[in-house]
C-alpha positions, 0 to 999 in steps of 0.5 A, spaced: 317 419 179 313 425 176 316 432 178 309 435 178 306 430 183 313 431 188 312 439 187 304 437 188 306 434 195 310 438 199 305 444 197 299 439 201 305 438 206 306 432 206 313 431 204 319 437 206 323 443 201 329 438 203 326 433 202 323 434 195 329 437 193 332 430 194 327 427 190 328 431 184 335 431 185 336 440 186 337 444 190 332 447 194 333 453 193 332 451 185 325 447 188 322 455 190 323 457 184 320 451 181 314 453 186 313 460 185 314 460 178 307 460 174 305 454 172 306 452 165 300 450 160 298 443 164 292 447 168 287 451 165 288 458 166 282 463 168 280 469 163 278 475 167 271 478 166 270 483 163 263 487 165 259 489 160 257 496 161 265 498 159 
């Protein structure tokens, strides 16, 4: 299973820490970290706006 979509259900609140650190087979105190971390380049990022007057 892609770990993405794992990660992505227990931030919906579909599955728990516990047992999304059993899917992907870590601890999960490791999951967090997974979690918290920012996210790699797979989501388009936003580029602050910078106003026009300086």
């Amino acid at each position: 299973m892609d770990k993405r979509k794992v990660i992505e259900a227990y931030q919906r609140g579909f599955i728990t820490i516990k047992e999304c650190a059993q899917i992907l087979g870590i601890d999960s105190l490791e999951v967090m970290g997974m979690v918290s971390a920012p996210q790699g380049m797979d989501r388009p990022r936003s580029i602050p706006r910078q106003s026009l007057n300086g």
